[in-house]
Every structure is written in C-alpha cells, then in structure tokens.
Backbone as CSV, one residue per row, in Angstrom:
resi,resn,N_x,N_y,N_z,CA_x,CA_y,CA_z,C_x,C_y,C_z
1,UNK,-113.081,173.728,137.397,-113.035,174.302,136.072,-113.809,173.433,135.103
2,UNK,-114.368,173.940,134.199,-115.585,173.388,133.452,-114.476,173.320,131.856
3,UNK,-114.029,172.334,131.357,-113.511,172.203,130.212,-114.124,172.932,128.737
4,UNK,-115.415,173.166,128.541,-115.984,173.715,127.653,-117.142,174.933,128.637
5,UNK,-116.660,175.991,127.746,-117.389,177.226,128.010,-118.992,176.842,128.220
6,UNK,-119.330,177.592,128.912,-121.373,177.789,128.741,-121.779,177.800,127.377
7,UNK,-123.111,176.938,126.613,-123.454,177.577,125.763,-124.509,178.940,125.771
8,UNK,-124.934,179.763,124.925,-125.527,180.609,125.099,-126.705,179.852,124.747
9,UNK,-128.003,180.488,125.862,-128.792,179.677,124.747,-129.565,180.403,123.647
10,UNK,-130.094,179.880,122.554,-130.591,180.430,121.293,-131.707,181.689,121.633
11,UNK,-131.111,182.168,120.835,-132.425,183.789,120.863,-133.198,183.161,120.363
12,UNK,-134.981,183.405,121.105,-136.020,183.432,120.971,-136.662,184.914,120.157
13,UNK,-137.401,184.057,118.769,-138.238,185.276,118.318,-138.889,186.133,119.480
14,UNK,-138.819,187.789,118.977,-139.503,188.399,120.282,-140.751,188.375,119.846
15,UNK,-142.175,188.508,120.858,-143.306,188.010,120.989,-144.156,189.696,120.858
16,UNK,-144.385,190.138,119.810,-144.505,191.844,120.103,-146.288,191.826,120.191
17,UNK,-146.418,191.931,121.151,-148.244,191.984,121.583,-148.954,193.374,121.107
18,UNK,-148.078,194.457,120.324,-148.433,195.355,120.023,-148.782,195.021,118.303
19,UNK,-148.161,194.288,117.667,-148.793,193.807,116.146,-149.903,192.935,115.985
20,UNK,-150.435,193.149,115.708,-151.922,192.791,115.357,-152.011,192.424,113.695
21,UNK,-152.253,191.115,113.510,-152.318,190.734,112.379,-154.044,190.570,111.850
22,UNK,-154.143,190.303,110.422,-155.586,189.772,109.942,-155.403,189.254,108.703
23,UNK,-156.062,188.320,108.461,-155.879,187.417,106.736,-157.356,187.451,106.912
24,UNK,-157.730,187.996,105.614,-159.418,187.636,105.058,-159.216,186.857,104.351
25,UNK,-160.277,185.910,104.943,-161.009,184.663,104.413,-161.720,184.614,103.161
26,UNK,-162.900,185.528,103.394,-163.737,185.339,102.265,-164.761,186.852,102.994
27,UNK,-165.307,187.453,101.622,-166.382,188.261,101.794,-167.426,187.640,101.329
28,UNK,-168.414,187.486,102.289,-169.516,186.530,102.011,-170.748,187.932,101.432
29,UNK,-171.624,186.933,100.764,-172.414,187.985,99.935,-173.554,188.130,101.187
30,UNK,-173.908,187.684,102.009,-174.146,187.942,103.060,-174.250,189.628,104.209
31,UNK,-173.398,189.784,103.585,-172.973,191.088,103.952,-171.535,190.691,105.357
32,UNK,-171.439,189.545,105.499,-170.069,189.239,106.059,-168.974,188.719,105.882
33,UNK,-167.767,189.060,106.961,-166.369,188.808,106.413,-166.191,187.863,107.268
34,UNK,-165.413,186.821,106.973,-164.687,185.623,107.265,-163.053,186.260,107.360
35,UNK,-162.824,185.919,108.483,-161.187,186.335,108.740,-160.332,185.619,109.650
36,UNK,-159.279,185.637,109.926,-158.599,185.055,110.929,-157.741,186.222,112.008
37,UNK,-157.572,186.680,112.744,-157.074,187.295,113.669,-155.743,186.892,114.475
38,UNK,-154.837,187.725,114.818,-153.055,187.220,115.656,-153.157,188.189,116.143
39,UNK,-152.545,188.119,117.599,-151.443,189.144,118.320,-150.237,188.232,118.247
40,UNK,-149.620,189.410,118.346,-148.087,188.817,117.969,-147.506,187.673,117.331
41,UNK,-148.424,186.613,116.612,-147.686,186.031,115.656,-148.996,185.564,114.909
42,UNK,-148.729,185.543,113.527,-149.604,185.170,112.763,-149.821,184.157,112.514
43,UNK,-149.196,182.707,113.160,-149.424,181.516,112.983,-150.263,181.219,114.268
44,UNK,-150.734,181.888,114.950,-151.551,181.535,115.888,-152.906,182.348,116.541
45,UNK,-153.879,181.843,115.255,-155.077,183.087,115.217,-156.510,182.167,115.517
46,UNK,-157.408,183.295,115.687,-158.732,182.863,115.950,-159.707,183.087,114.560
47,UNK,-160.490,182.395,114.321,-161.529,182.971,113.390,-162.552,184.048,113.561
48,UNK,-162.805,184.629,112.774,-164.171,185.384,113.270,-165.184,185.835,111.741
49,UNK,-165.930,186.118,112.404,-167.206,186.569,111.637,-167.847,187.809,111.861
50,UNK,-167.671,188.818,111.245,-168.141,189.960,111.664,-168.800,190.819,110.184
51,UNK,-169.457,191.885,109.965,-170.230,192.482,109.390,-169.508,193.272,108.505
52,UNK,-169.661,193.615,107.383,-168.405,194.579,106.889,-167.770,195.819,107.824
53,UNK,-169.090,196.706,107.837,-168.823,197.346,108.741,-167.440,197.102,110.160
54,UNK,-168.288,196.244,110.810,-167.724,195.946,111.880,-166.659,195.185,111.811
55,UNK,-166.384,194.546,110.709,-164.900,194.536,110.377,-163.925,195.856,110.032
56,UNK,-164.183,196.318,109.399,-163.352,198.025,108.913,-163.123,198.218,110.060
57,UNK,-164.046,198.623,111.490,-163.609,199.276,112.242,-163.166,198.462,113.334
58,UNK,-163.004,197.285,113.456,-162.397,196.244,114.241,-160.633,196.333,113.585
59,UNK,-160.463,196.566,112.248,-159.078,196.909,111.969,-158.327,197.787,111.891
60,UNK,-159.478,198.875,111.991,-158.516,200.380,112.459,-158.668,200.781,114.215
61,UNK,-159.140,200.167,114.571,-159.361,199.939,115.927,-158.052,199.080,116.413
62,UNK,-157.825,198.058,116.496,-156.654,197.302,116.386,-155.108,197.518,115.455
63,UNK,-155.379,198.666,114.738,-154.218,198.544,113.668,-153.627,197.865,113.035
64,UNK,-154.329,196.767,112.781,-154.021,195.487,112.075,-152.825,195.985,110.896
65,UNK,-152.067,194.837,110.537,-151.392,194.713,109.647,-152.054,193.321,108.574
66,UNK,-152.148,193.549,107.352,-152.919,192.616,106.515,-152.163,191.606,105.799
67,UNK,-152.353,190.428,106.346,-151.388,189.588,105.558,-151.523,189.090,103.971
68,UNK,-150.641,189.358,103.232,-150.910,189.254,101.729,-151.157,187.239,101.754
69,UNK,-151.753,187.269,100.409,-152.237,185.835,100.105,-150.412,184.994,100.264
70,UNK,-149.787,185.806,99.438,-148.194,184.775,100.209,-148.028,184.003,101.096
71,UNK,-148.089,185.442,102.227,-147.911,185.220,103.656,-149.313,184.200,104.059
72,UNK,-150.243,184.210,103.661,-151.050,183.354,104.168,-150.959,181.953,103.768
73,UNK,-150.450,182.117,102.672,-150.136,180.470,102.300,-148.679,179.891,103.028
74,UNK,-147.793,180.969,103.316,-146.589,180.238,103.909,-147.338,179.802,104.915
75,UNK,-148.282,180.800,106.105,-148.462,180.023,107.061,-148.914,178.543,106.902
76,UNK,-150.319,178.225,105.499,-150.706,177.363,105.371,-149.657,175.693,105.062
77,UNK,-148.597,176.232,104.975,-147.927,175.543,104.450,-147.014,175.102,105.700
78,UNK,-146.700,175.881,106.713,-146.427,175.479,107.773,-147.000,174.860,108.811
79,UNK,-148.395,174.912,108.492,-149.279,173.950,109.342,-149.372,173.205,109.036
80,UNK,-149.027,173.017,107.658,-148.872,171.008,107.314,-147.830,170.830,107.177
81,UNK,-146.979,171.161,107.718,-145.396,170.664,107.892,-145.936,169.955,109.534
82,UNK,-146.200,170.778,110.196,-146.512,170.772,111.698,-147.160,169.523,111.537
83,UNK,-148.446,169.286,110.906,-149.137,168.248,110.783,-148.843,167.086,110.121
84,UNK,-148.264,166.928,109.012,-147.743,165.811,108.831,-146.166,165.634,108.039
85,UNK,-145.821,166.524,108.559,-144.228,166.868,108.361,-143.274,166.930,109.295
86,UNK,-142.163,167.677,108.623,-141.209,167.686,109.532,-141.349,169.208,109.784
87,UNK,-141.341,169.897,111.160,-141.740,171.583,111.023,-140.431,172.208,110.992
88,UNK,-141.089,173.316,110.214,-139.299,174.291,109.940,-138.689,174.170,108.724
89,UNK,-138.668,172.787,107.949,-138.154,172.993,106.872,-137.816,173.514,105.703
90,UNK,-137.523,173.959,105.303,-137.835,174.940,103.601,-137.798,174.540,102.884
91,UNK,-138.877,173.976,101.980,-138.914,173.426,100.862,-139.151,174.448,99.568
C-alpha cells in the first residue's frame, strides 16, 4: 500500500496544428511584407518575406488568425523573461 495517492500529472496546453497564426512585421515600401508565422503556438514562429500579394494569399490559404500588437508584445515580453528572466511570471 502506497501511503499517499498518485499524483495526476499537470494538463499540458493542447498543441492544435490546425491554428495558424501571423504577426506583421512591417510593410516595406518595397512592395514587401515582413512577418512572422506559428502553427499551433504563437511563441514559436519563423520569419518570412513575401510580396503583398503573396502574402494575402499565403493567409487565406492557411487561415491565419492575426495577432493584435498586444498579443505580439506579450509574446515579446515573454522572450525576455525566457532570456534573461525568470519564464512565466506576470508582471
């Protein structure tokens, strides 16, 4: 007999590979967009560079969801927790 029960262990955020995120960077006068790209979580994206055009239809193609400047700064703000913080905290 085991004196203390099992713990459960902690629910893990679910990982949904069907949301598709995007934060624009910058519209360059160039005629291109600067952006960052997520599947399933928005703290973990790629950059890209693509044409106006070929941005529009890279996000209705994907169904992106657009992250407001907020949300882009929480992330920013969580990467320097990560980096020279403590991560997770709420300040």
């Amino acid at each position: 007999m085991h004196p203390h029960p099992p713990q459960a262990e902690p629910a893990l955020p679910v990982f949904d590979v069907t949301r598709r995120y995007v934060r624009l960077r910058e519209r360059r006068d160039d005629g291109f967009v600067e952006f960052d790209f997520s599947i399933g979580d928005p703290g973990l994206a790629v950059e890209l560079v693509m044409s106006e055009r070929d941005y529009e239809s890279f996000c209705a193609t994907h169904h992106v969801l657009h992250l407001s400047d907020d949300e882009g700064e929480a992330l920013d703000l969580e990467q320097l927790k990560w980096r020279y913080g403590q991560p997770g905290l709420a300040e």
